[in-house]
VEXGULUM-893092 format. One record per residue (C-alpha): chain; x, y, z. Coordinates in pm, 1 decimal, always signed. Example, Ala and Ser with C-alpha at 12.3 -4.5 7.8 and 13.67 -1.06 7.14 Angstrom:
// VEXGULUM-893092
   c       east      north         up
   A    +1230.0     -450.0     +780.0
   A    +1367.0     -106.0     +714.0
This chain:
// VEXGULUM-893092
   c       east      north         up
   A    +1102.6     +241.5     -833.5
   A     +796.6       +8.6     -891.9
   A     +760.8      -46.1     -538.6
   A     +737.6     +297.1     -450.0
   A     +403.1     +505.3     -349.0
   A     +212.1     +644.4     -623.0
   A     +270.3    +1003.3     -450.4
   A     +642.8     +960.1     -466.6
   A     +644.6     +848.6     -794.4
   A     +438.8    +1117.3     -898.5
   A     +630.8    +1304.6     -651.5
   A     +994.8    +1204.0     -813.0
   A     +855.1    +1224.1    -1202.7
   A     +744.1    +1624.3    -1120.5
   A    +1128.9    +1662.9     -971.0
   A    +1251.9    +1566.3    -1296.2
   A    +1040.4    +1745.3    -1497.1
   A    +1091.8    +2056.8    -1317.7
   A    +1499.2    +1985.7    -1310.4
   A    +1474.7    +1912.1    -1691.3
   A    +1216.8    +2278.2    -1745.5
   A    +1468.1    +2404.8    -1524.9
   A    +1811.9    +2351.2    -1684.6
   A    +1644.8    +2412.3    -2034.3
   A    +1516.9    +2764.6    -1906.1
   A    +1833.6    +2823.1    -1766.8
   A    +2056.0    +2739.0    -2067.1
   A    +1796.3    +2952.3    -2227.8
   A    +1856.3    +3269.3    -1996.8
   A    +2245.2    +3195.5    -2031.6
   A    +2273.3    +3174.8    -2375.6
   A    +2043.0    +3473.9    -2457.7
   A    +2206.1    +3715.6    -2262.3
   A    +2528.6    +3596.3    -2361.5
   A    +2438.6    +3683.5    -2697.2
   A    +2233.5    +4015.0    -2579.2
   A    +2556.9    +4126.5    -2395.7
   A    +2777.3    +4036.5    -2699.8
   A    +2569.5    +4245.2    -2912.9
   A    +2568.5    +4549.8    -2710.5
   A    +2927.2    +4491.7    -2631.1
   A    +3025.2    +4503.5    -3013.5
   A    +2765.6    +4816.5    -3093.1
   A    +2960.4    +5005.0    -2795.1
   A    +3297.2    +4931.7    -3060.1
   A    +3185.8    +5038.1    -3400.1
   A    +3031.3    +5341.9    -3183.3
   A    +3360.4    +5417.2    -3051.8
   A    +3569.5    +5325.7    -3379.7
   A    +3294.8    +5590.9    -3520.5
   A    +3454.7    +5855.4    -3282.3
   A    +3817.4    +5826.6    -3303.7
   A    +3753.6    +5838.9    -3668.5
   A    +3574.1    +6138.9    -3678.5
   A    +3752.2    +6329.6    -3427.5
   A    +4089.5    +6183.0    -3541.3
   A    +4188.4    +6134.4    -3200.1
   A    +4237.1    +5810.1    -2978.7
   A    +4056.1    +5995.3    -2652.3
   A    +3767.7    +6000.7    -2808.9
   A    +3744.4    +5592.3    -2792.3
   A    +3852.0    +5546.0    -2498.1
   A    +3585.6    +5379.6    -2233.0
   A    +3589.0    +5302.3    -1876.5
   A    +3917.8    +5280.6    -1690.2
   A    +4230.2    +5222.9    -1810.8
   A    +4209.2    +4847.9    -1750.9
   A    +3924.8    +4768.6    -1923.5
   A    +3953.7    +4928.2    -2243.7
   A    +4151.4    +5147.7    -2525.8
   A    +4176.1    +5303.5    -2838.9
   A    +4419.4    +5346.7    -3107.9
   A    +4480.0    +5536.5    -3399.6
   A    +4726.4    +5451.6    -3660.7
   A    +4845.7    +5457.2    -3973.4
   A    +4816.7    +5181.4    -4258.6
   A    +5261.2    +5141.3    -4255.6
   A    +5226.9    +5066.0    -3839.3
   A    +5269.4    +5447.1    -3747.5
   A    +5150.1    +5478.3    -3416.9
   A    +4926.2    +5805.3    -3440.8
   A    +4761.3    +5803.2    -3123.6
   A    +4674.9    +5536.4    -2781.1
   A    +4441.7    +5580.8    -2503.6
   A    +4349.6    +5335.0    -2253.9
   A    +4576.3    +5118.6    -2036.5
   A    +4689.1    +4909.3    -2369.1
   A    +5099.4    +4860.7    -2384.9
   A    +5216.9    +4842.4    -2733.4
   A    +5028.3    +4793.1    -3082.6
   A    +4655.3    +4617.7    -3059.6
   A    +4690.3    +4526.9    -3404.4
   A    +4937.0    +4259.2    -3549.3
   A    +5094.5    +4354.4    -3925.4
   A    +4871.7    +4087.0    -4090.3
   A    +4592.9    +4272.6    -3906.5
   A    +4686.6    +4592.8    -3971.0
   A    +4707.6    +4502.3    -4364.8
   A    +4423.3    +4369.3    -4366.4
   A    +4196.7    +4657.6    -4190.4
   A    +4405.5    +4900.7    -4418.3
   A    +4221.5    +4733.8    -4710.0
   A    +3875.8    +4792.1    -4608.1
   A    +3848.6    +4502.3    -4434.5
   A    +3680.6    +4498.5    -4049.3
   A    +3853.2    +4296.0    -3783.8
   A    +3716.2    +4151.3    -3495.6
   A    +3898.8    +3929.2    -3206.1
   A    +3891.5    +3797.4    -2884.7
   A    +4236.4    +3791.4    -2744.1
   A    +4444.6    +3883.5    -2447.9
   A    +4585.6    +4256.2    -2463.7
   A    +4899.2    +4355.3    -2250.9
   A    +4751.8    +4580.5    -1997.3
   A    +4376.3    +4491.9    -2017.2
   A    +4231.2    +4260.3    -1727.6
   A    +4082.1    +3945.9    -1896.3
   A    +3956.6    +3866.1    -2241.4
   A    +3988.8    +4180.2    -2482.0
   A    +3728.0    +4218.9    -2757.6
   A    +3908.3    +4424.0    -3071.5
   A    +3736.4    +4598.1    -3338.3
   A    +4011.2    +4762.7    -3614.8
   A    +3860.4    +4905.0    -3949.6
   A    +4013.6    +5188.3    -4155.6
   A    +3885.7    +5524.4    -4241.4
   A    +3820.4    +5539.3    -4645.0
   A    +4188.2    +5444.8    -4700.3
   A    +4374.1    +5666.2    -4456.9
   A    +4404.7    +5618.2    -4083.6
   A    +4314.0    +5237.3    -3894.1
   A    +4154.5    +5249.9    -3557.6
   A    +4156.4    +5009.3    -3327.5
   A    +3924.6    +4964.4    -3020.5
   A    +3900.1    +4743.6    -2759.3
   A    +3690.7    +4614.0    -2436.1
   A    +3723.7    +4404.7    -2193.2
   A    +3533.4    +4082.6    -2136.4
   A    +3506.2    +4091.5    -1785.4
   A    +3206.1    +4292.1    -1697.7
   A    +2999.8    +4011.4    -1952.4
   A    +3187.6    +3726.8    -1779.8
   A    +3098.4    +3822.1    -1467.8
   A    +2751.3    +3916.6    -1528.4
   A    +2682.1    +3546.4    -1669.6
   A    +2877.8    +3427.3    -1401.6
   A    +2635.8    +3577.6    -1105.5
   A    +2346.9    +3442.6    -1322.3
   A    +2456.9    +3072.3    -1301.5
   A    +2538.5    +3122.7     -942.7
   A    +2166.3    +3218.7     -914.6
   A    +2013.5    +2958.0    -1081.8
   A    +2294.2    +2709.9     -946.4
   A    +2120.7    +2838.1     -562.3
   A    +1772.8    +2918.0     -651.5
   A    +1730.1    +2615.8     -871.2
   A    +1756.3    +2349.6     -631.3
   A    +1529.9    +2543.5     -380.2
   A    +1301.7    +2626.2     -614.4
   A    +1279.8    +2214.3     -731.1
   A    +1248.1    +2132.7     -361.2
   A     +955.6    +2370.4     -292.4
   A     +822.3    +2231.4     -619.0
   A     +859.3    +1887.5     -490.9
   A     +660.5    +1955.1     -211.0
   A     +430.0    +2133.5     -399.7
   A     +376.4    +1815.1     -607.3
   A     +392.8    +1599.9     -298.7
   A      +87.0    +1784.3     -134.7
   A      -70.7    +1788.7     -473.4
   A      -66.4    +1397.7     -550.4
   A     -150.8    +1316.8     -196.3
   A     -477.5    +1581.3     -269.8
   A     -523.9    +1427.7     -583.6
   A     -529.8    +1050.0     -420.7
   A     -732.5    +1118.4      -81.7
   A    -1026.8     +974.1     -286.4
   A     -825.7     +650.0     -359.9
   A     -706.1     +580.2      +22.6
   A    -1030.7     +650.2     +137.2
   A    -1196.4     +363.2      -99.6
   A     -913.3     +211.3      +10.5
   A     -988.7     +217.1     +375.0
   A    -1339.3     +148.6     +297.0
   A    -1251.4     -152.9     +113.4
   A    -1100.3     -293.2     +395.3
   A    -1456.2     -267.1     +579.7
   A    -1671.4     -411.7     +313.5
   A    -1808.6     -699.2     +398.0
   A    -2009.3     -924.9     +175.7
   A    -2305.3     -949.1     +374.0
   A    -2415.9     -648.6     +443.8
   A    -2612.2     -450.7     +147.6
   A    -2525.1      -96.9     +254.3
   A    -2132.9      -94.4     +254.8
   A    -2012.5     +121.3      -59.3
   A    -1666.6     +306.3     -167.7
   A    -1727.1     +639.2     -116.0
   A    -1709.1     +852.0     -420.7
   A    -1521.2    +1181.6     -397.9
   A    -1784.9    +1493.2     -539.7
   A    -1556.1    +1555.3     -879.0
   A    -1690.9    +1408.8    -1132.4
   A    -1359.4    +1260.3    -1261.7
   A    -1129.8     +893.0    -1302.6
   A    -1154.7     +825.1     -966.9
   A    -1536.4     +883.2     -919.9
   A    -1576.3     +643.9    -1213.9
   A    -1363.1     +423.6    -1065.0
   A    -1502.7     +396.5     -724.0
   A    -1835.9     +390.7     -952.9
   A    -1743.2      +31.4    -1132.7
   A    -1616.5     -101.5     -819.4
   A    -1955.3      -35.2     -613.2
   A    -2116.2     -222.2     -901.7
   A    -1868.5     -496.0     -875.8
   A    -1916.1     -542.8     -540.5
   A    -2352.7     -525.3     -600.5
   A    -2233.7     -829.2     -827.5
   A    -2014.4     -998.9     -541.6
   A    -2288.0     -956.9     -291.3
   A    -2581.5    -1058.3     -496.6
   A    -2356.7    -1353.4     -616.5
   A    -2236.4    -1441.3     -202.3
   A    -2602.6    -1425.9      -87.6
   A    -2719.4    -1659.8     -364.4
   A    -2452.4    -1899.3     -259.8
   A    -2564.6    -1836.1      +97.1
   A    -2872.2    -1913.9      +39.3
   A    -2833.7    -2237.5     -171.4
   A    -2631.1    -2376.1      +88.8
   A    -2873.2    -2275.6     +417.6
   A    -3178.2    -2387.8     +187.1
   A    -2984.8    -2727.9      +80.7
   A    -2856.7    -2771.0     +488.9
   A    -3200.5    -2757.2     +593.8
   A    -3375.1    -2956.3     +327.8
   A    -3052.9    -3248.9     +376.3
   A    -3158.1    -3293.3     +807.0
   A    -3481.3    -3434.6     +774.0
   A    -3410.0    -3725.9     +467.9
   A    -3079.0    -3775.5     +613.4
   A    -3268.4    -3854.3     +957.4
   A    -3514.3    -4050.3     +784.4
   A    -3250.3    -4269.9     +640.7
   A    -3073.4    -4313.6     +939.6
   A    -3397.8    -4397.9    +1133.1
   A    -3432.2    -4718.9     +886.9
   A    -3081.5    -4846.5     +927.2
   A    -3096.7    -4790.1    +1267.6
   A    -3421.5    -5000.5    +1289.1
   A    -3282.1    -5257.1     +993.9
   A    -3003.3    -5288.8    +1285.4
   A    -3222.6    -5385.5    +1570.5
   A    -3384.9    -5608.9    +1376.4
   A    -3109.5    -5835.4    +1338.2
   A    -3068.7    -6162.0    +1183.1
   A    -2820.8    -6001.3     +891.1
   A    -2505.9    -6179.9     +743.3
   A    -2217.4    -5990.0     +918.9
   A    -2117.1    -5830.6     +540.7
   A    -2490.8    -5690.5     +605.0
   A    -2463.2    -5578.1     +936.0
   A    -2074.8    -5331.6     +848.4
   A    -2254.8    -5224.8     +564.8
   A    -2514.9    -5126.8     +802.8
   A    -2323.6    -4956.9    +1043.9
   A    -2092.5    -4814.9     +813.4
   A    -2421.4    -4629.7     +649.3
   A    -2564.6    -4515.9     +993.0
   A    -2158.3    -4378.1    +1038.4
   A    -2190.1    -4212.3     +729.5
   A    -2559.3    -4039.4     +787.4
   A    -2436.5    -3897.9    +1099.7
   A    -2138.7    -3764.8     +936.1
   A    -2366.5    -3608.0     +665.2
   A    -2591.8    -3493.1     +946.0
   A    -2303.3    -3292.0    +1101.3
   A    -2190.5    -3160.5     +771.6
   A    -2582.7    -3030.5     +683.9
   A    -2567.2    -2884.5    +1102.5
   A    -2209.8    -2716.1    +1023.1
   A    -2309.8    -2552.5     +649.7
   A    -2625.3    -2387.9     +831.2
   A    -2448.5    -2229.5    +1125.2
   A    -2156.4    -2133.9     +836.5
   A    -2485.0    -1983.6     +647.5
   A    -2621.8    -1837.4     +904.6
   A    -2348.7    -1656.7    +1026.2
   A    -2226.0    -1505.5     +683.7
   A    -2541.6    -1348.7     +664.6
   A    -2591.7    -1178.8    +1003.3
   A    -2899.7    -1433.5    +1088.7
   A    -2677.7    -1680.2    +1325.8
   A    -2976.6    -1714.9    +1630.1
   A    -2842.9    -1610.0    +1927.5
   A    -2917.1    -1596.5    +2297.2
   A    -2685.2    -1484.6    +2547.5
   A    -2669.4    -1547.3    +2928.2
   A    -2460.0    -1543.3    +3210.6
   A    -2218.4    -1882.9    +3269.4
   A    -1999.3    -2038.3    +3523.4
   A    -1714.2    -2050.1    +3292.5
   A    -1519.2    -2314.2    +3503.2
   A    -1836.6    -2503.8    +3552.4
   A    -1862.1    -2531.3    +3129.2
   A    -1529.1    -2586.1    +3109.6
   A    -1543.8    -2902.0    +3360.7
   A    -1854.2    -3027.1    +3145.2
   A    -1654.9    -3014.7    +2814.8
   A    -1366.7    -3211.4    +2990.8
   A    -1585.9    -3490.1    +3092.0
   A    -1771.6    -3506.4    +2742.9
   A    -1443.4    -3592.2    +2549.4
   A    -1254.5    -3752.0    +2885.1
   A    -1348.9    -4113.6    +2714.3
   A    -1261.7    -4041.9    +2349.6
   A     -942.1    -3905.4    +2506.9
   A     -806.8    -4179.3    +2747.1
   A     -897.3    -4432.9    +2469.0
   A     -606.1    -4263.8    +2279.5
   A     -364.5    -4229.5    +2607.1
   A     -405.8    -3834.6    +2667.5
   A     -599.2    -3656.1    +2915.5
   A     -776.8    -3322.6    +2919.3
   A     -706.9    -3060.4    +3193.9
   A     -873.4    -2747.4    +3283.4
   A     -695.2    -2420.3    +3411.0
   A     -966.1    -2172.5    +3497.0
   A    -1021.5    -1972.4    +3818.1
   A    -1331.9    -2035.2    +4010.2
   A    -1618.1    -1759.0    +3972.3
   A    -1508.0    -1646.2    +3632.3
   A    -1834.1    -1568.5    +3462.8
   A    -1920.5    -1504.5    +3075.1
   A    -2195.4    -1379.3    +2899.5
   A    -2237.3    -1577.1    +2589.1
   A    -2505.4    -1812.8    +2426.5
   A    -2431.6    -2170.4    +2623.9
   A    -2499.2    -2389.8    +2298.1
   A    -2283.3    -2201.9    +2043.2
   A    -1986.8    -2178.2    +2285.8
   A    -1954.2    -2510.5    +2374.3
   A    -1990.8    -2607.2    +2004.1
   A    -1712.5    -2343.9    +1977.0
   A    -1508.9    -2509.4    +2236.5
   A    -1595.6    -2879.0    +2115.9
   A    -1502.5    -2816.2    +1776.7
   A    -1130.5    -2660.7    +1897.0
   A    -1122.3    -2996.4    +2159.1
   A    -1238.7    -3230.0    +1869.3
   A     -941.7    -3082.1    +1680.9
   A     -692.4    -3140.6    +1948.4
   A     -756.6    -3479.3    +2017.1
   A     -783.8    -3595.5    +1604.2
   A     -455.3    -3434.1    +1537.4
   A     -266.5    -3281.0    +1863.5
   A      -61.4    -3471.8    +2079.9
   A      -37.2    -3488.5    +2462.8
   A     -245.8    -3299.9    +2673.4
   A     -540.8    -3109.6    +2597.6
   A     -531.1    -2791.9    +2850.6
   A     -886.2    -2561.5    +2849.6
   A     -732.4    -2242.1    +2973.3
   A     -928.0    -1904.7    +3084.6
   A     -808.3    -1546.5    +3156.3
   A     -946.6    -1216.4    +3184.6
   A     -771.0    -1009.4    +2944.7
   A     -827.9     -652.6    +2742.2
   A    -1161.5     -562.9    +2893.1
   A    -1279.6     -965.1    +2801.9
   A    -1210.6    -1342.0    +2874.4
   A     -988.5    -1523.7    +2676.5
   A    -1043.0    -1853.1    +2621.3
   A     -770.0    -2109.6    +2454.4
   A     -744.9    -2484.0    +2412.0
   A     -404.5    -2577.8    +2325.1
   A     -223.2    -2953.2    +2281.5
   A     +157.5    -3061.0    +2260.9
   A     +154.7    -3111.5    +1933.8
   A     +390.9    -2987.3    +1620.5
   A     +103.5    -2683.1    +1543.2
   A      -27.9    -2483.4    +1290.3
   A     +197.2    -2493.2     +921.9
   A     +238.5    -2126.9     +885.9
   A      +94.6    -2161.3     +527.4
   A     -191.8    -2299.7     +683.3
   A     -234.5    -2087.3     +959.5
   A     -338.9    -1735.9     +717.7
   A     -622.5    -1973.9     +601.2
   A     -733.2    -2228.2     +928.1
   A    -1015.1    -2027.3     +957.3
   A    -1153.1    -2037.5     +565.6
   A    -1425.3    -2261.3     +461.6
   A    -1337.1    -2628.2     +420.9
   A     -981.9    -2519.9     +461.5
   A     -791.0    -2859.9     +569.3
   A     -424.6    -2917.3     +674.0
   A     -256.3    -3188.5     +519.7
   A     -290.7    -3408.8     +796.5
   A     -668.5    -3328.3     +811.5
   A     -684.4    -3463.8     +461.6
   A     -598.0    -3819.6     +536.2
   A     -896.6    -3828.7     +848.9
   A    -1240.7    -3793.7     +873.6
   A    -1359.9    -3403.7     +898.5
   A    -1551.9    -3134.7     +653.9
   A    -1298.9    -2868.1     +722.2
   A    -1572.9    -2607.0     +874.6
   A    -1476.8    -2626.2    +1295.3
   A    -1228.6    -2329.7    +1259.5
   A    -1478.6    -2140.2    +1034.2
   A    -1801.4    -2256.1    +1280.1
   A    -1542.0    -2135.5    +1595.2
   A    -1475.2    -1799.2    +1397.0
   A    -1829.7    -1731.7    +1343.2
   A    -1951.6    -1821.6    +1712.2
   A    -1668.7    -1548.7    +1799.5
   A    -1783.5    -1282.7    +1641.4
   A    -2136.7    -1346.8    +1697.5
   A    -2041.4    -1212.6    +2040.4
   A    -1853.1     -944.1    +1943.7
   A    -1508.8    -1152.5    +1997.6
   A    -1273.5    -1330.9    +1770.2
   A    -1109.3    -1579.0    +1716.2
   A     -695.9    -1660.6    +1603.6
   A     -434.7    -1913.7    +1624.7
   A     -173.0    -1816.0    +1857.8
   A     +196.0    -1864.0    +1740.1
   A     +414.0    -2106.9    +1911.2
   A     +545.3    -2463.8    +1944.9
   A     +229.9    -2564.2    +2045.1
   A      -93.1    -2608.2    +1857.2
   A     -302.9    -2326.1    +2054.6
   A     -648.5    -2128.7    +1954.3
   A     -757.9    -1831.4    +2130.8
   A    -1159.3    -1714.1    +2107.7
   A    -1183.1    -1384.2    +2287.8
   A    -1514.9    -1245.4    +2416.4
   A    -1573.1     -908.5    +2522.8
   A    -1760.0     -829.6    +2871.9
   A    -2111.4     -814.4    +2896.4
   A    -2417.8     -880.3    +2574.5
   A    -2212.0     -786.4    +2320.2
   A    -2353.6    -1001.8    +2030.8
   A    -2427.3    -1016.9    +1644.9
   A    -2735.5     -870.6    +1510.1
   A    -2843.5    -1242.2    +1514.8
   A    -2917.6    -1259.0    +1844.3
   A    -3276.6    -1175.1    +1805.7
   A    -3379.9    -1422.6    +1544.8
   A    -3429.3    -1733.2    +1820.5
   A    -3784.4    -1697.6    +1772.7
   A    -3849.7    -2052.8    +1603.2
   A    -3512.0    -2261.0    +1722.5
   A    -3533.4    -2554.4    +1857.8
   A    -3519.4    -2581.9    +2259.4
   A    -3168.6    -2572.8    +2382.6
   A    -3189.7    -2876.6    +2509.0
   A    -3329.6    -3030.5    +2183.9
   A    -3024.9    -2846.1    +1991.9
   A    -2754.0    -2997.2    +2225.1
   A    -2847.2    -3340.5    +2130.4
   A    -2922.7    -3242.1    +1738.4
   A    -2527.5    -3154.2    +1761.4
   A    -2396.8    -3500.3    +1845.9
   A    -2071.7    -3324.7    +2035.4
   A    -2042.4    -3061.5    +1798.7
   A    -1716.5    -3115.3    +1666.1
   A    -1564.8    -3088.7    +1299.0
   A    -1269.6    -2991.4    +1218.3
C-alpha cells in the first residue's frame, strides 16, 4: 500500500470511509424503519382489538385480505364467539387464552394456519368478559425492508464508485501544486539564480512548502557558487607557482652534474608539477562550466581531418602498449564546435581508452537525430554498471582507475564540453567500453560562448593542455 500514489491512497482511504458512512447510514435507515413499521404495525392492532371490542363483533377487526390478517372474538372458557379473516382454527393457545382472560395483553410473532408469512397477534380481554384476538401479517414490513436493502445493496456501490472518482479528481486537484514543483525540480539547476518551485496562489501547506524549499535551494546555490568559486579562484592562482616550480627543476635538470638519487627525484617532481598543472587546467574548465562561464568559440571543422589529428597524437603512446587507434568517419562530415574544447573532449575519452581499455581504439562518426555523433570505444570489459550512473560525477573513479595515475574529472570535463554545445554526453551499454558525445547541427552553444574576450590564443591553449587527457 506504501508504494502506492498519494492520489490512490487518498483515493482508496475516501472508498473506505464512504463504505464505512455508508453501511452505518444504512444499518441506520434499516433499523429505524424496522422499528417505525413495527410501531405502526402494532398501533393498527390495539386499534382494531379497540373495534371488535366495542362493536362485539369479529368484522369489525378484520384488515386487508383474507391472507394477511384476522380477528377473533371469544370467550374466556375457549368459546369461539366470532372469526374473520382467512385464520383456520383458534389464534390463541389455552395458556394464552388464560392469560389474556386475566387482564393480561399478549403479543406474538408466530405462524398462523391460513396467514401468508409471519403473523403478529395482539389478544387482550374486555373488563373480564369477552378476549379478542387480532392479527397481521408480517409480510408487507418484510418486504418493504427487503426493497430497501436491495437499494442500498445497488445504489451503494455506485454511489462509492462515483465517490471514488469524486475523490480521485479531488486529490489529483489538490496535488497539481506538488507535481508541478515536482517537474520543476527536475529543471533546477544549481547554477542558475532564477530557477524556483512554483508556488500554487492558495495560501496553504503546499505554498509553504514550495516556500522552504525555494529557500533551501537559495542556500544550495549560494553554497555551490561559493564552492565554484573557491575552486576556479584556487585553479587559477595554482598555474602560475606550479609553472614557476617546474621552470626551476626543469633548469636544475639541464644543469646537470646531480647524483642519479638527485636527478629521479628531479624528474619525478617535474612528473608531478605537470600532473598538478593538469589537475589546476581540469578544476577550471569543471568551474567554468558549472557556472555557465565555460569560454567558447565555435567554428566549422573537417571532422575526419580532427579525427586523423587525434589518431596521430596518441599513435606513439598507443603502439608502445601493442594497440592501435583507427578512425571510421566519412569524408566531408563537418561540425560546428569550438576546435580546442572538442579535442580535449575527444583526448580525454582516448586517454581513457588506452589507460584502461584493451585492443583497439576506434574514433567513430555518424550523423544521427538532427546532429553528429561522435564515440570512441575499445575492446575492453566496460563500464561496471554501478559505475556507469556516476562516470560522469566529479572525481568519480572506477576501481581500476584507483590503482593509476588520473584526477577522476575527463568524464565530467567531456560532459561539460557537451553541453557547452548544446549536446551531451553518455556511456553506451554493451560489451565494449564505448562513450557517445552528441552535438546538435549548427552554433548551438552554452551561454559561455561569448566570454573569450581575455583567453589565451588557441594556439597558446593547445600547448597549455599538454594532450588534454584525465580520466
Amino acid at each position: 500500500m506504501r508504494r502506492l500514489p498519494v492520489r490512490v491512497r487518498l483515493t482508496a482511504a475516501f472508498a473506505v470511509a464512504m463504505v464505512l458512512v455508508l453501511a452505518g447510514s444504512g444499518l441506520f435507515v434499516y433499523l429505524r424503519l424496522k422499528s417505525d413499521l413495527d410501531e405502526s404495525l402494532t398501533a393498527g392492532l390495539h386499534a382494531r382489538a379497540s373495534g371488535v371490542l366495542d362493536a362485539n363483533s369479529a368484522s369489525a377487526g378484520a384488515a386487508g385480505d383474507g391472507e394477511e390478517g384476522f380477528a377473533q372474538l371469544l370467550r374466556p372458557d375457549g368459546t369461539l364467539l366470532d372469526s374473520a379473516g382467512g385464520i383456520r382454527g383458534k389464534a390463541l393457545s389455552r395458556s394464552e387464552l388464560r392469560r389474556a382472560a386475566a387482564g393480561e395483553e399478549i403479543l406474538v410473532e408466530r405462524r398462523m394456519p391460513g396467514i401468508e408469512g409471519i403473523t403478529r397477534l395482539l389478544a387482550r380481554d374486555n373488563r373480564g368478559s369477552n378476549v379478542v384476538a387480532v392479527g397481521q401479517s408480517l409480510q408487507d414490513r418484510d418486504d418493504t425492508l427487503s426493497n430497501v436493502v436491495a437499494s442500498f445493496a445497488i445504489g451503494g456501490p455506485i454511489a462509492v464508485v462515483l465517490a471514488s472518482l469524486l475523490g480521485y479528481g479531488l486529490a489529483s486537484a489538490g496535488l497539481r501544486p506538488v507535481e508541478a514543483m515536482r517537474r520543476r525540480a527536475r529543471e533546477v539547476s544549481l547554477s542558475s539564480g532564477d530557477d524556483r518551485l512554483p508556488l500554487p496562489a492558495a495560501h496553504d501547506e503546499i505554498r509553504r512548502l514550495g516556500e522552504t524549499l525555494n529557500e533551501m535551494l537559495d542556500r544550495l546555490r549560494r553554497s555551490f557558487e561559493r564552492e565554484r568559486r573557491f575552486v576556479a579562484d584556487a585553479s587559477h592562482e595554482l598555474r602560475t607557482p606550479v609553472a614557476v616550480i617546474k621552470a626551476e627543476l626543469e633548469g636544475a635538470l639541464r644543469a646537470g652534474g646531480h647524483d642519479p638519487q638527485v636527478r629521479e627525484a628531479l624528474v619525478a617532481s617535474v612528473e608531478e608539477c605537470d600532473h598538478l598543472a593538469q589537475l589546476a587546467e581540469d578544476l577550471l574548465v569543471v568551474a567554468r562550466a558549472s557556472g555557465g562561464q565555460l569560454p567558447m568559440r565555435p567554428e566549422q571543422l573537417d571532422l575526419h581531418e580532427l579525427l586523423d589529428r587525434i589518431q596521430k597524437r596518441f599513435a606513439d603512446r598507443a603502439g608502445e602498449r601493442g594497440r592501435s587507434i583507427r578512425v571510421d568517419a566519412e569524408d566531408g562530415q563537418v561540425v560546428y564546435a569550438d576546435e580546442l574544447r572538442l579535442r580535449q573532449a575527444l583526448g580525454n575519452l582516448v586517454d581513457n581508452a588506452l589507460r584502461y581499455g584493451q585492443g583497439e581504439v576506434v574514433l567513430r562518426s555518424r550523423r544521427e537525430q538532427a546532429g553528429l555523433e561522435l564515440e570512441v570505444s575499445d575492446q575492453g570489459e566496460g563500464f561496471a554498471p554501478d559505475f556507469a550512473d556516476r562516470a560522469f560525477e566529479r572525481f568519480a573513479r572506477g576501481d581500476l582507475a584507483r590503482t593509476r595515475d588520473g584526477t577522476g574529472l575527463g568524464l565530467s570535463i567531456v560532459r561539460a564540453i557537451a553541453q557547452g554545445h548544446g549536446g551531451r554526453a553518455e556511456i553506451v551499454p554493451g560489451a565494449a567500453a564505448t562513450v557517445r558525445i552528441w552535438l546538435p547541427d549548427g552554433p548551438q552553444t552554452a551561454s559561455g560562448s561569448s566570454q573569450m574576450a581575455g583567453v589565451a590564443s588557441r594556439s597558446d591553449k593547445i600547448d597549455q593542455i599538454r594532450g588534454g587527457a584525465t580520466p
